[in-house]
C-alpha positions as CSV (number, residue, x, y, z in Angstrom):
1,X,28.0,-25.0,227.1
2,X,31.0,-22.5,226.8
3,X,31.3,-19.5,229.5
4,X,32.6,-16.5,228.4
5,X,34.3,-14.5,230.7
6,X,32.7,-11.2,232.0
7,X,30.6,-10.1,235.2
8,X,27.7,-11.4,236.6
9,X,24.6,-9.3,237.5
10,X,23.6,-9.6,241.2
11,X,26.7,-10.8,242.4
12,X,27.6,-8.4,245.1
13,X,31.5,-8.1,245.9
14,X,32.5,-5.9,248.6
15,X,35.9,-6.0,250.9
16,X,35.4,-6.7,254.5
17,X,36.7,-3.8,256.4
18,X,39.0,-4.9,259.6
19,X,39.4,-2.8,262.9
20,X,42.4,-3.7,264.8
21,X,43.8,-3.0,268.0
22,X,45.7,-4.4,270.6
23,X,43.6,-6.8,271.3
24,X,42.8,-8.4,268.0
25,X,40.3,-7.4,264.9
26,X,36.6,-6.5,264.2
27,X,34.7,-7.1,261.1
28,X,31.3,-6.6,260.5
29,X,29.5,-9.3,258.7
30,X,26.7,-7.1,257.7
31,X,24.4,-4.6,258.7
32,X,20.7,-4.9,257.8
33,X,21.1,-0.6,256.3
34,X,23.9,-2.2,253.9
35,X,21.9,-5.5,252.5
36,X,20.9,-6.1,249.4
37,X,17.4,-4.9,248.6
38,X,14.8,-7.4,249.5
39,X,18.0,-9.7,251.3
40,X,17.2,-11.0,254.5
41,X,19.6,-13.9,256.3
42,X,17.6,-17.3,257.3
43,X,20.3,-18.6,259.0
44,X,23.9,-18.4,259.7
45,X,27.1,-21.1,259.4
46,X,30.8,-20.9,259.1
47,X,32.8,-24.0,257.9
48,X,36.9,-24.3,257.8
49,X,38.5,-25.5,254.6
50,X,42.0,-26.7,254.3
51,X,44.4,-25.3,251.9
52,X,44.1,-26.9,248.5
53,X,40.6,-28.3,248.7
54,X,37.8,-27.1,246.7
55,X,33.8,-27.0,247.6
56,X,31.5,-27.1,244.9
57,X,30.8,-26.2,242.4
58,X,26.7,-26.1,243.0
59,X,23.9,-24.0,243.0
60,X,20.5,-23.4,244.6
61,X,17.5,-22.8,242.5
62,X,15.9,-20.3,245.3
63,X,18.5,-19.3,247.9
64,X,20.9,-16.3,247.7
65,X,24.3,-17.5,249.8
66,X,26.2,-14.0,251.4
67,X,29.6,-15.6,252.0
68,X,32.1,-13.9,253.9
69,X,35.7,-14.9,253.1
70,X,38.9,-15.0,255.7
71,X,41.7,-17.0,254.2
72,X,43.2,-17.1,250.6
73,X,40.6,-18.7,248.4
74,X,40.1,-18.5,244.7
75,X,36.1,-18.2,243.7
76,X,34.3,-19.5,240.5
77,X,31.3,-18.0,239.2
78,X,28.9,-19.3,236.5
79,X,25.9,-17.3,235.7
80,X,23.6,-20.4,235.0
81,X,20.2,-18.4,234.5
82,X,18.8,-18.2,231.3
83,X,16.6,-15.3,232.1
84,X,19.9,-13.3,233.1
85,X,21.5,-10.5,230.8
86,X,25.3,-12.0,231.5
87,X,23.9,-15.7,231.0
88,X,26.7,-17.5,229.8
89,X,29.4,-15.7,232.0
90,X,32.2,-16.7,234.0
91,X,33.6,-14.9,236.7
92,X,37.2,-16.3,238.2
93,X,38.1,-13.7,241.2
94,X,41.8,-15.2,242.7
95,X,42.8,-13.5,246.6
96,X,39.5,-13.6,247.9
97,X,40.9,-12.9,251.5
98,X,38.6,-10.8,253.9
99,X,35.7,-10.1,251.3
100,X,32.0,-10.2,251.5
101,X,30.3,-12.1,248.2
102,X,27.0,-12.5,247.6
103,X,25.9,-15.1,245.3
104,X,22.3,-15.1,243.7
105,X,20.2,-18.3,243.1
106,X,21.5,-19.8,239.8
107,X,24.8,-18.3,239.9
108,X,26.7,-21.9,240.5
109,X,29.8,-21.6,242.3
110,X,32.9,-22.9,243.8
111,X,36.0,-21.8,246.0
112,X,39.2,-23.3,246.7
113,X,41.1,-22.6,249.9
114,X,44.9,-21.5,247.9
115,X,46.2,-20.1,250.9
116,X,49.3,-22.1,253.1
117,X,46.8,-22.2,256.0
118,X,43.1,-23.1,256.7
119,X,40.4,-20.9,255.5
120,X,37.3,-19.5,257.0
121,X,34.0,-19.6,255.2
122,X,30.8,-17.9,257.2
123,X,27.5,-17.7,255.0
124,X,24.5,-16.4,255.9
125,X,22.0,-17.4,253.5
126,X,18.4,-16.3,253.3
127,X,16.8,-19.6,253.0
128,X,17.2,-22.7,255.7
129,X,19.7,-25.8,254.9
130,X,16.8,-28.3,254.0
131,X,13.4,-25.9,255.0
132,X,11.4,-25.3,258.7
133,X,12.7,-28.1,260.4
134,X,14.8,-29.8,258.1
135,X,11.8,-31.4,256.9
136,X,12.0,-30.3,253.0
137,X,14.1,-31.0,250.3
138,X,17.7,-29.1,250.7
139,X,17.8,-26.3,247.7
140,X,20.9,-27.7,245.8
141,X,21.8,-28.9,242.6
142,X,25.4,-30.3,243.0
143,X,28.2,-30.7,240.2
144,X,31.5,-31.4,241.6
145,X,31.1,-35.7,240.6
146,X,29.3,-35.3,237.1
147,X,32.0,-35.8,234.7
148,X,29.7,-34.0,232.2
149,X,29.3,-31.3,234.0
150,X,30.7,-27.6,232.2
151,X,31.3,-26.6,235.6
152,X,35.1,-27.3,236.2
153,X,37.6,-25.1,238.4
């Protein structure tokens, strides 16, 4: 398949605001008034990547990811959905440093730490990492080692 490059509906991009003081800095991750319509956070991680390494890129069939970004990372977007108005799109957003992204279910996606330090990646997705108990089947479909994928940072 060839991506075009262009926007993708339903991905939400929004710049973290920062309070500082003497003391240090304040962000807020979200507030339920400022969600997307019908979003609701299952659960919440954060995960450290070093500079230069990617994760991705995948996608989940059912779960929305809401990423919050500290550190210099480059994100991919590919809108994967055949039902979607911008199917076919790419999105490549470089200096993704203290922003809030939020990534709809087919939208596959990557980042890449490109910063000289290590990188901070909290997500608060609406859907639990492998269902109630981490009984079901986790919601991912994972390109990053298929050499035939059209998925490629």
């Amino acid at each position: 398949m060839e991506f075009k490059e262009g926007p993708i509906e339903g991905v939400v991009i929004k710049e973290l605001q920062f309070y500082t003081d003497k003391r240090g800095w304040l962000t807020e991750l979200f507030r339920e008034d400022e969600l997307p319509e019908g979003f609701r956070p299952a659960m919440a991680y954060v995960s450290l990547t070093y500079p230069g390494i990617a994760r991705g890129p995948h996608e989940h069939k059912e779960q929305t990811d809401y990423f919050c970004f500290i550190g210099k990372f480059t994100l991919y977007l590919w809108d994967n959905r055949t039902d979607s108005p911008t199917y076919g799109n790419r999105m490549v957003i470089d200096d993704v440093d203290r922003m809030l992204v939020v990534i709809p279910p087919g939208v596959v996606h990557a980042y890449k730490n490109t910063g000289q330090g290590d990188g901070l990646v909290i997500n608060l997705p609406d859907r639990l990492y492998a269902g109630w108990g981490r009984r079901e089947p986790v919601d991912e479909v994972r390109y990053e080692d298929d050499p035939e994928s059209p998925f490629r940072l």
